[in-house]
N, CA and C of each residue as an Amber inpcrd file, in Angstrom:
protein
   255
  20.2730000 105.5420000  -6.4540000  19.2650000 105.1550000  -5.5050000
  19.9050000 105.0960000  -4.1230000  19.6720000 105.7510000  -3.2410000
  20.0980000 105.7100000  -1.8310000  19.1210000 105.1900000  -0.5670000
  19.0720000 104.2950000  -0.0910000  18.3100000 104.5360000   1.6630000
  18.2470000 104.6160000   2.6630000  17.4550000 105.6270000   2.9170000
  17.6670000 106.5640000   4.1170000  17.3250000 105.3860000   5.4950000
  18.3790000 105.9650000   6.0480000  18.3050000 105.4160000   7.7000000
  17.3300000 105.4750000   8.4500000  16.4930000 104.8280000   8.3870000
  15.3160000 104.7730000   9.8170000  15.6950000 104.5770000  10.8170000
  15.1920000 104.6160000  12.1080000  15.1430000 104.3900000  13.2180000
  15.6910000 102.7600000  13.8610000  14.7880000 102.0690000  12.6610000
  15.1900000 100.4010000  12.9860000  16.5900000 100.1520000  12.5230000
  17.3200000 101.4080000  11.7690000  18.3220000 100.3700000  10.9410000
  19.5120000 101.5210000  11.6610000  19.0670000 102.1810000  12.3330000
  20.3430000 103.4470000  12.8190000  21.2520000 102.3360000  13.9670000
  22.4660000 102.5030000  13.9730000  23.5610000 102.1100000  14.9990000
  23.2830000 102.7220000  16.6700000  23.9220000 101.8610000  17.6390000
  23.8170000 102.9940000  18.4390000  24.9530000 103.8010000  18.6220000
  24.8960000 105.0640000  18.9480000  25.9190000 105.9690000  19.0000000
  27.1200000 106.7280000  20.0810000  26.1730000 106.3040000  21.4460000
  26.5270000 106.5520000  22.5650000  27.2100000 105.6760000  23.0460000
  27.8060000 105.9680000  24.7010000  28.2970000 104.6420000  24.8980000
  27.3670000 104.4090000  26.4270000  27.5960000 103.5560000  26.4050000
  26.5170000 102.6070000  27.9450000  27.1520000 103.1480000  29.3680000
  26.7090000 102.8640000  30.0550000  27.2390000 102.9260000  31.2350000
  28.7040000 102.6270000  32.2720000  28.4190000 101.4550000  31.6800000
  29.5920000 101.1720000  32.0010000  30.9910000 101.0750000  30.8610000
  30.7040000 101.2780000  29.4700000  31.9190000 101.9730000  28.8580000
  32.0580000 103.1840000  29.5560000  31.0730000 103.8020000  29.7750000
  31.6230000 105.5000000  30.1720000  32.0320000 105.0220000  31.4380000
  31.8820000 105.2210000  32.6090000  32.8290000 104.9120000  33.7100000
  34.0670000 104.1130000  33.6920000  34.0180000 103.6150000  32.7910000
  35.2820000 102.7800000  32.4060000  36.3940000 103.5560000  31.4420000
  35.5500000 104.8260000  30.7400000  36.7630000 105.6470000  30.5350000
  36.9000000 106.9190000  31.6130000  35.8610000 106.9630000  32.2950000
  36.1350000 107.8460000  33.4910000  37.3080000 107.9780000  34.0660000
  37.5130000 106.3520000  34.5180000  38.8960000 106.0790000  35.6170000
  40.0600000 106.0370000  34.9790000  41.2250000 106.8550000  34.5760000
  41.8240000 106.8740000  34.1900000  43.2080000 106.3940000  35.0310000
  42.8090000 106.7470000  36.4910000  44.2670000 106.3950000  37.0810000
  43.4400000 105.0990000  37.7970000  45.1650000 103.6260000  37.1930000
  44.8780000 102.6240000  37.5520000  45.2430000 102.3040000  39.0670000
  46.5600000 102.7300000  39.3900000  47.5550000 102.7100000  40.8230000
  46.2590000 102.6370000  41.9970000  46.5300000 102.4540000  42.8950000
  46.0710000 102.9600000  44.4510000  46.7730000 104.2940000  44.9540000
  45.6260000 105.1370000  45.1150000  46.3740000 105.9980000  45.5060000
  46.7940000 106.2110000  46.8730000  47.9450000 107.2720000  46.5990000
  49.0050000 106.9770000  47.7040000  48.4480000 107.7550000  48.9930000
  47.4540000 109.0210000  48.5730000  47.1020000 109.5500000  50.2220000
  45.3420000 109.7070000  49.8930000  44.9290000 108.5390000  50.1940000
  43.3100000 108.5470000  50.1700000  42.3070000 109.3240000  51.1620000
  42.9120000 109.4270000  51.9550000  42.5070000 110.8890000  52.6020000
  42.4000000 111.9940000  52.3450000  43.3580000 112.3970000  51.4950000
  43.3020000 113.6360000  50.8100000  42.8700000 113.7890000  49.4100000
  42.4450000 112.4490000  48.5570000  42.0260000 112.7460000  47.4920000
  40.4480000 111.8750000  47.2340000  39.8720000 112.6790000  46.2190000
  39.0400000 111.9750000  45.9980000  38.3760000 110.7770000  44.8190000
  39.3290000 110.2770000  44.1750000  39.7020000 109.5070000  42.8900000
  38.8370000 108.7220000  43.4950000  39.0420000 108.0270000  44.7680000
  37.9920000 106.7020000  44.8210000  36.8620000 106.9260000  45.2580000
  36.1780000 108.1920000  44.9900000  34.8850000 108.4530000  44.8030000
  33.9400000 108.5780000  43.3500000  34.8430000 107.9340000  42.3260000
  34.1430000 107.7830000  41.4260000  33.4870000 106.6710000  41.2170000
  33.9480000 105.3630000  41.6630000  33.1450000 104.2900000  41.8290000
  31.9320000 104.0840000  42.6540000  31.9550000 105.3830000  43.5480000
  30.7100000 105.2960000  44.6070000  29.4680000 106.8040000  44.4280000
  30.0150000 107.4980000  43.2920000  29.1070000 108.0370000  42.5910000
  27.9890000 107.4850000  41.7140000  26.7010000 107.4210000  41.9670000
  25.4620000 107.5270000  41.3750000  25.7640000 107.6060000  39.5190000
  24.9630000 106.8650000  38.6060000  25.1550000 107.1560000  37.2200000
  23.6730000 107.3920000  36.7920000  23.1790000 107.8940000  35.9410000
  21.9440000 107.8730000  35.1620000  22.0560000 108.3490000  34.0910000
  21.5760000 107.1660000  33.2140000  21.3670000 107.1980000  31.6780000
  20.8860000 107.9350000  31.2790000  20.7490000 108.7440000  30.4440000
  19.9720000 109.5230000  29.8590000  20.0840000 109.9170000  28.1540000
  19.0040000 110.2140000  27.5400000  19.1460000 110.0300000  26.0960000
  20.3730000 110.5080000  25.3530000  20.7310000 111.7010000  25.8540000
  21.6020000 112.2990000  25.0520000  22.8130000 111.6100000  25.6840000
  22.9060000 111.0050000  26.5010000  24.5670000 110.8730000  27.0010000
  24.5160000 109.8800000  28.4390000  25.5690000 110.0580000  29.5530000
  25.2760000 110.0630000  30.6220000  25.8500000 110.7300000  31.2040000
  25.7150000 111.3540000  32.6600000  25.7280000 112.4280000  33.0000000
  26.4340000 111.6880000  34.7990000  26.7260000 112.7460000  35.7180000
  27.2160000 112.2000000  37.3560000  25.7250000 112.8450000  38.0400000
  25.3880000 112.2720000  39.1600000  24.7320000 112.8430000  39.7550000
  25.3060000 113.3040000  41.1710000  25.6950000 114.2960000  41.5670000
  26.6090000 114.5840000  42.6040000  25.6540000 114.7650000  43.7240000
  25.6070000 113.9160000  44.7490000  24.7570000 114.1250000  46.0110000
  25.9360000 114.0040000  47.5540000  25.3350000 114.8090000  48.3270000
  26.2340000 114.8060000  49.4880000  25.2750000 114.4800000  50.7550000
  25.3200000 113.8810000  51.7190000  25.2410000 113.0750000  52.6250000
  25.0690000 113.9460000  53.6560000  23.8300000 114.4190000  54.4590000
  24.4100000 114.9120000  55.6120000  23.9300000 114.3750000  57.0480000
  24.0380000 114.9320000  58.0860000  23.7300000 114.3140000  59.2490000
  23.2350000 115.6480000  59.8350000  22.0180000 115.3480000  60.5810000
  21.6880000 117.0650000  61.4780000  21.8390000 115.9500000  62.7930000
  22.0070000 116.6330000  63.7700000  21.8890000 116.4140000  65.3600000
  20.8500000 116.7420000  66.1500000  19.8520000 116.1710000  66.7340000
  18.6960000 116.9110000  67.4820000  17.7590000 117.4240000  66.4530000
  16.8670000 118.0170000  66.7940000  15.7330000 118.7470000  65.7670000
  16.1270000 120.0760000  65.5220000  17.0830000 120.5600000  65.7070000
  17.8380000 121.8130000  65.0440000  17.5590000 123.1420000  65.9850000
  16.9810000 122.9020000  66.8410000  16.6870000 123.8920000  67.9100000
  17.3290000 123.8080000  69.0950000  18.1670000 124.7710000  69.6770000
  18.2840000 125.4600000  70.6750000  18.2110000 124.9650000  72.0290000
  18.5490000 124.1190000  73.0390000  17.9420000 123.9500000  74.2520000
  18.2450000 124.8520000  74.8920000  17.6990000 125.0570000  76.3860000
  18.2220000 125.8730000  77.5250000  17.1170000 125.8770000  78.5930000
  17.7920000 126.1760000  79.6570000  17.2110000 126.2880000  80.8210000
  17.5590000 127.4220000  81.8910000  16.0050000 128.0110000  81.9320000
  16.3700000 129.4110000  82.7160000  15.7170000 129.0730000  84.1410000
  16.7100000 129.5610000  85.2040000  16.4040000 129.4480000  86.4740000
  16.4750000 130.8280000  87.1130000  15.5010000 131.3490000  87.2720000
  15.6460000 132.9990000  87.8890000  15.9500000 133.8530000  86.5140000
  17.1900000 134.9440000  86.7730000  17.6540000 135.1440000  85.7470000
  18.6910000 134.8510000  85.0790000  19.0250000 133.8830000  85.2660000
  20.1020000 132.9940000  85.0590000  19.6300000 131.7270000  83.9210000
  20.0980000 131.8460000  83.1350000  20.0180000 131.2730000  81.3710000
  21.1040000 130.4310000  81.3580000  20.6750000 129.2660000  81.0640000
  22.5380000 128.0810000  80.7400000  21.8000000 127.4110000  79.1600000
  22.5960000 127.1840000  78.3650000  22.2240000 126.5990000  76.7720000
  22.8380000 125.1970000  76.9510000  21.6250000 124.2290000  77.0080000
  22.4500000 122.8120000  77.2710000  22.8070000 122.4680000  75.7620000
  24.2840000 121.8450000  75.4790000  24.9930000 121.5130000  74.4030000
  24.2400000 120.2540000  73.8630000  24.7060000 120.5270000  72.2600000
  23.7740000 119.6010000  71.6090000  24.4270000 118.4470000  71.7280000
  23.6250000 116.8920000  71.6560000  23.8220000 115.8450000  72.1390000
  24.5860000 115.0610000  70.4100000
């Protein structure tokens, strides 16, 4: 006689969130040229759960200047491109 595993009686299998980032970080030290590396950008990476696992969500940050167009000012035939602010 055997019984089968339902849903109510299954383990969970995955690991949470914060086990997984916690085996993420593997190097404990401070690193020595943080400028040039990016190790301590794993703590400031985004996480989301998801059924099968969890996964990084890699997003990058940007900045535009002005509304992305062009200035200038023509006097006669004489054209000058004022620099973006």
């Amino acid at each position: 006689m055997s019984v089968e595993a339902g849903p109510e009686n299954r383990a969970q299998q995955s690991l949470g969130t914060a086990a997984a980032r916690n085996l993420t970080s593997t190097t404990k030290s401070v690193p020595q040229m943080q400028e040039i590396t990016s190790r301590w950008l794993l703590r400031m990476l985004p996480w989301v759960q998801v059924q099968g696992g969890t996964y990084r969500v890699n997003r990058r940050l940007s900045y535009s200047v002005g509304d992305g167009r062009i200035t200038f000012v023509q006097t006669g035939e004489r054209v000058a491109v004022i620099p973006a602010e």
